[in-house]
DOLUM-596257 format. One line per field, with one value per residue (C-alpha): residue number from 1; residue in one letter; chain; x, y, z. Coordinates in steps of 0.25 Angstrom, whole numbers, plus 2048, in hexadecimal, padded with zeros to 3 digits. Example, Ala and Ser with C-alpha at 12.3 -4.5 7.8 and 13.67 -1.06 7.14 Angstrom:
<koldrens>
nr	1_2
rest	A_S
kette	A_A
X	831_837
Y	7EE_7FC
Z	81F_81D
</koldrens>
This chain:
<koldrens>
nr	1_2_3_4_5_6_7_8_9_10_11_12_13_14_15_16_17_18_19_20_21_22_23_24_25_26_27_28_29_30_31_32_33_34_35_36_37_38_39_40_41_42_43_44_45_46_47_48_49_50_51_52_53_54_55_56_57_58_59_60_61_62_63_64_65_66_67_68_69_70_71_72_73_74_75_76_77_78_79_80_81_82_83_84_85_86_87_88_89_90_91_92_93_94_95_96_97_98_99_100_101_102_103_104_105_106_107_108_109_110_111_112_113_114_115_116_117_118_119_120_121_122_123_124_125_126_127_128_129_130_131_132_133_134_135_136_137_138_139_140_141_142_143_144_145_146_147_148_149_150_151_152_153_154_155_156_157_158_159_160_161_162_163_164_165_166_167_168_169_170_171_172_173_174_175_176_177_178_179_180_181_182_183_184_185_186_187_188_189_190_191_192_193_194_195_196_197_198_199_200_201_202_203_204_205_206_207_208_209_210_211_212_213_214_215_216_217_218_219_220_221_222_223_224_225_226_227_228_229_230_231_232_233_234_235_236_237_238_239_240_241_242_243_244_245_246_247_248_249_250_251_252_253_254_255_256_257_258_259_260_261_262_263_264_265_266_267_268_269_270_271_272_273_274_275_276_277_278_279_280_281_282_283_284_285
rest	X_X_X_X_X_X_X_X_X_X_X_X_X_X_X_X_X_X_X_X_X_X_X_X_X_X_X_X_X_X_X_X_X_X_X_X_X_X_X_X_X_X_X_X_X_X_X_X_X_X_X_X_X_X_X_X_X_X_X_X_X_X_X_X_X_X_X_X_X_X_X_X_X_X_X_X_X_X_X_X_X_X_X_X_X_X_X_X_X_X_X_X_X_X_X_X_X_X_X_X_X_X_X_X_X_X_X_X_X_X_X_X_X_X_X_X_X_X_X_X_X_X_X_X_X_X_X_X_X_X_X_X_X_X_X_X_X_X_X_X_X_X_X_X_X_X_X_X_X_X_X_X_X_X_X_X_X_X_X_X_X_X_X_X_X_X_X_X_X_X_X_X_X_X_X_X_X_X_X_X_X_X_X_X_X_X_X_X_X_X_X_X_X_X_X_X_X_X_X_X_X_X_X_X_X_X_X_X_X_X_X_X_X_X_X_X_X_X_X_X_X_X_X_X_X_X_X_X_X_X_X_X_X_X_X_X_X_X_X_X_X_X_X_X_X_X_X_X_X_X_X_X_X_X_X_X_X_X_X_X_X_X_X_X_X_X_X_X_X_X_X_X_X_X_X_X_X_X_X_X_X_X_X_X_X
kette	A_A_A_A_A_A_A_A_A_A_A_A_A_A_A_A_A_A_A_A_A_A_A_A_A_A_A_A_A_A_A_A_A_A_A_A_A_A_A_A_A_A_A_A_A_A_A_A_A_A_A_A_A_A_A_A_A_A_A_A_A_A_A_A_A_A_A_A_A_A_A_A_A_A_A_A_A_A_A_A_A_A_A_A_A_A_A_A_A_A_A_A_A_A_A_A_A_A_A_A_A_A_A_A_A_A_A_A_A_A_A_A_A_A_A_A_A_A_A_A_A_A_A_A_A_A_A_A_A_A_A_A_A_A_A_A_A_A_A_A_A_A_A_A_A_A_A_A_A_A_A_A_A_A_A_A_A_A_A_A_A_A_A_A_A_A_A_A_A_A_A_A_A_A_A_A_A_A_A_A_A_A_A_A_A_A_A_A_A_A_A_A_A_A_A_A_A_A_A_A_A_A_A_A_A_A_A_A_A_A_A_A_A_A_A_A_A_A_A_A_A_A_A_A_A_A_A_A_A_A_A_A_A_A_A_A_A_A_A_A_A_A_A_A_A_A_A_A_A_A_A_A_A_A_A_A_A_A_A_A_A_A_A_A_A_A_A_A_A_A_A_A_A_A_A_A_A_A_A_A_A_A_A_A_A
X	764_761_761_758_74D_74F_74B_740_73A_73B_733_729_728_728_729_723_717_717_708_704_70B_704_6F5_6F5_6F9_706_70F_718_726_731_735_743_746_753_75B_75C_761_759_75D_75D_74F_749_73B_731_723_717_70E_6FF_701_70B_717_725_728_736_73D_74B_755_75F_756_74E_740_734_732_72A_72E_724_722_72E_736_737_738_730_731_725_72B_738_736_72D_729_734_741_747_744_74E_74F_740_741_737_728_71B_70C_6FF_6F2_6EF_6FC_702_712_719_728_732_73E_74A_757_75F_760_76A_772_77E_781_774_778_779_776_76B_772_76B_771_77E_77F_77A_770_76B_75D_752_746_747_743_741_734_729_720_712_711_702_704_6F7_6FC_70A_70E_717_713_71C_715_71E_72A_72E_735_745_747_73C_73E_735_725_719_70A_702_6F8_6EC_6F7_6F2_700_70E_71A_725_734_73D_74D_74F_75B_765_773_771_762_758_759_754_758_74F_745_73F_73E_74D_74F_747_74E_748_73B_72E_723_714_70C_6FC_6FA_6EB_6E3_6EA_6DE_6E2_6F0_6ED_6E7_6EF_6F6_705_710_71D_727_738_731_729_719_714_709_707_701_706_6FC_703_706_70F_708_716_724_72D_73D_745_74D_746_747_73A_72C_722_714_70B_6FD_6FA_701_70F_71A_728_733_740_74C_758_758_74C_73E_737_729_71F_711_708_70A_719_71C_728_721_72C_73A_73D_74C_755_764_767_75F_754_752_743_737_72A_71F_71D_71B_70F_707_710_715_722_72C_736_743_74E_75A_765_771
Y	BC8_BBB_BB5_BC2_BBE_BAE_BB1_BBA_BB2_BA5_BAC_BB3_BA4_B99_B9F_BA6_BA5_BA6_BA0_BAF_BB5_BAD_BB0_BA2_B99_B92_B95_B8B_B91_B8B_B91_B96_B98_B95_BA0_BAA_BB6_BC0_BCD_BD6_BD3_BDE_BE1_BD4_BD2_BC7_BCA_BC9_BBA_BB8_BB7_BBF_BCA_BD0_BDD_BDA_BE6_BDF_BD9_BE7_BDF_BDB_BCB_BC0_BB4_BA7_B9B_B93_BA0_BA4_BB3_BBC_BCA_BD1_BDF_BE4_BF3_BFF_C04_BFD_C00_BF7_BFA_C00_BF2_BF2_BF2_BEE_BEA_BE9_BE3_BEA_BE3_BE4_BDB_BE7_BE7_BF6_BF6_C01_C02_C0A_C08_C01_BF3_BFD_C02_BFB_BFC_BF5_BE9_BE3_BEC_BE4_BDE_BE8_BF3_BF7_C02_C0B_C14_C0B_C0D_C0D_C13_C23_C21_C18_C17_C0D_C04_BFB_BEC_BEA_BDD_BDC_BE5_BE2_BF0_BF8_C06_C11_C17_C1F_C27_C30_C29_C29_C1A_C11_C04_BFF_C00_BFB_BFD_C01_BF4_BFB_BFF_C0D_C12_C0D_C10_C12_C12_C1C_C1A_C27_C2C_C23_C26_C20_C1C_C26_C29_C38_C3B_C49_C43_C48_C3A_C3A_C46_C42_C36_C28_C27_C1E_C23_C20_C21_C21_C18_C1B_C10_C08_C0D_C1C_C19_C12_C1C_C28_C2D_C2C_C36_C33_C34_C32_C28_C1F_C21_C23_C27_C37_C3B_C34_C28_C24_C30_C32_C32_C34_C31_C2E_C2F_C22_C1A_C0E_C01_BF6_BF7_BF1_BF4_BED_BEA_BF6_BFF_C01_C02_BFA_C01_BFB_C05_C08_C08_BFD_BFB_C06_C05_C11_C13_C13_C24_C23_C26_C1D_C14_C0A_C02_BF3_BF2_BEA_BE6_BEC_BF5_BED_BED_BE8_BE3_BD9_BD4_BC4_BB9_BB0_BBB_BC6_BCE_BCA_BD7_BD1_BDA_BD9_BDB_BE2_BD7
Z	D93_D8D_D9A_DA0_D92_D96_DA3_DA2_D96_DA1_DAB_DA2_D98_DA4_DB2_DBD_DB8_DAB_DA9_DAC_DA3_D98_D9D_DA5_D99_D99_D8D_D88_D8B_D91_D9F_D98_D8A_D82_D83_D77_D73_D78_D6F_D7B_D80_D88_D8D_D8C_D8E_D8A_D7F_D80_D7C_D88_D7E_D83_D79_D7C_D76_D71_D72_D68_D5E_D5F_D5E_D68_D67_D6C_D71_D6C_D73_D6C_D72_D64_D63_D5A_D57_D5B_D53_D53_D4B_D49_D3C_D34_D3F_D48_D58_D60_D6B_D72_D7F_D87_D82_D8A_D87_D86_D88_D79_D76_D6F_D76_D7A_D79_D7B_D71_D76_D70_D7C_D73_D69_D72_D74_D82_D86_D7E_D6F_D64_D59_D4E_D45_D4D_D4B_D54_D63_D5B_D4F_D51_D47_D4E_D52_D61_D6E_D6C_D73_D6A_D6A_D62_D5C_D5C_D54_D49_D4C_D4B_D53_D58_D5E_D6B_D73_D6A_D75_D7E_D81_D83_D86_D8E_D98_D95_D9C_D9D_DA8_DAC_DA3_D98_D99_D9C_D95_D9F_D98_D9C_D95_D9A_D93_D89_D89_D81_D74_D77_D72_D61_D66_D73_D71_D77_D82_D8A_D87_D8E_D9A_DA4_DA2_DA8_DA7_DA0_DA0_D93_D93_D88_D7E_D78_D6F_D64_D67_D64_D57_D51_D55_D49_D44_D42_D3E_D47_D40_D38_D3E_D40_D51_D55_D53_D62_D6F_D73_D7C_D87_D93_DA2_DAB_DAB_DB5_DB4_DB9_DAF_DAF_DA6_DA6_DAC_DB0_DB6_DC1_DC1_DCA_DBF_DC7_DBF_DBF_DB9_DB9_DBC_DBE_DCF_DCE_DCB_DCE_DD0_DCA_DCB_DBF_DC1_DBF_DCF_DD5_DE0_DE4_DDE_DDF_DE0_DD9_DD9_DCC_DC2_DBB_DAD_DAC_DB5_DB3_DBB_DBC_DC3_DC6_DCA_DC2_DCE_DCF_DC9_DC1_DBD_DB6_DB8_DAD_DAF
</koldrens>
């Protein structure tokens, strides 16, 4: 894994045109950063000022990483209680950041438990759950509760839809596998997102403790049943979903259109390149 995060951090920092990435402007990175623990680093992306922000399954926190390669954690809990170990996290075009949080970092067949966490089921939060960073307000919101165990997400090109890949109940996973998504196979889902205004001002309930919001802002379009890991969506709205016999390609409807094949099942998938229409996936060993 540390070599994976070197790697992607090289090619995102100092190669294939990397200028892009930054709005044109060169940053002052080096092509390959000293290695360093990573802490089970997971989903990346770039923040609205070009910066890589990185979810850590071990440390259970979503950092930054400076331009000394210093690392600062951007949050790492909700309402006073640890994350389970975020998963993956995207960007919105108002800088806020959406990250999912299933529990995979505490289980210890996927790897390491956190210091902090002696055991499979030590968990502080009652759900899987999928949040936004204001980074204005530098708060944490909790927008979709209902799901079984959130990994992959993406936005549609005019972010009126929030894809979301649920892998479905997993033995030791969900806190409440009476959930309905638990009782359905692992699927994508598409959300049609409101303004961020309307969600704001919606009013809170109180759901096992912590405030969210009281009437779903945040609605489901379609799903469609594939266990699937990552995704990423093109600029015509197509949707990249990396699963278990490939990547399968949807349409911005949710209907299977093709699969790019690959020697073994792929863990993750990213556009890039000088003119961003290189696919690059990665590989689980």
């Amino acid at each position: 894994q540390n070599q994976q995060f070197r790697l992607i951090l090289s090619w995102l920092l100092g190669q294939s045109g990397a200028p892009n990435c930054w709005g044109g402007q060169e940053r002052p990175f080096p092509s390959l950063l000293p290695e360093k623990d990573s802490r089970q680093s997971n989903g990346q992306t770039l923040d609205s000022n070009g910066q890589l922000v990185t979810c850590r399954h071990e440390a259970r926190d979503i950092v930054r990483t400076e331009a000394n390669g210093d690392l600062t954690v951007i949050c790492d809990s909700f309402q006073g209680k640890r994350f389970n170990s975020p998963n993956d996290v995207v960007l919105k075009s108002d800088g806020s950041l959406w990250f999912t949080d299933p529990p995979f970092g505490r289980l210890s067949r996927f790897g390491p438990l956190p210091e902090d966490c002696p055991g499979d089921r030590c968990q502080d939060l009652p759900g899987n759950w999928v949040f936004r960073y204001d980074p204005w307000s530098r708060s944490v919101s909790a927008v979709i509760t209902d799901l079984c165990m959130p990994n992959g997400l993406a936005f549609s090109p005019d972010e009126s839809v929030l894809y979301v890949a649920d892998m479905g109940a997993v033995a030791g996973g969900p806190p409440d596998p009476s959930l309905a998504a638990c009782s359905r196979p692992a699927g994508i889902v598409a959300f049609a997102l409101r303004e961020e205004k309307a969600r704001d001002e919606e009013p809170k309930i109180i759901l096992n403790g912590f405030e969210v919001p009281a009437a779903r802002s945040i609605l489901p379009k379609w799903r469609t049943d594939m266990f699937c890991d990552g995704l990423r969506v093109d600029a015509m709205g197509r949707i990249f979903a990396a699963c278990a016999e490939g990547i399968v390609v949807l349409t911005p409807e949710g209907e299977v259109i093709g699969k790019v094949e690959v020697p073994e099942s792929p863990a993750n998938c990213a556009f890039g390149g000088k003119d961003f229409k290189t696919l690059f996936i990665t590989a689980r060993t």
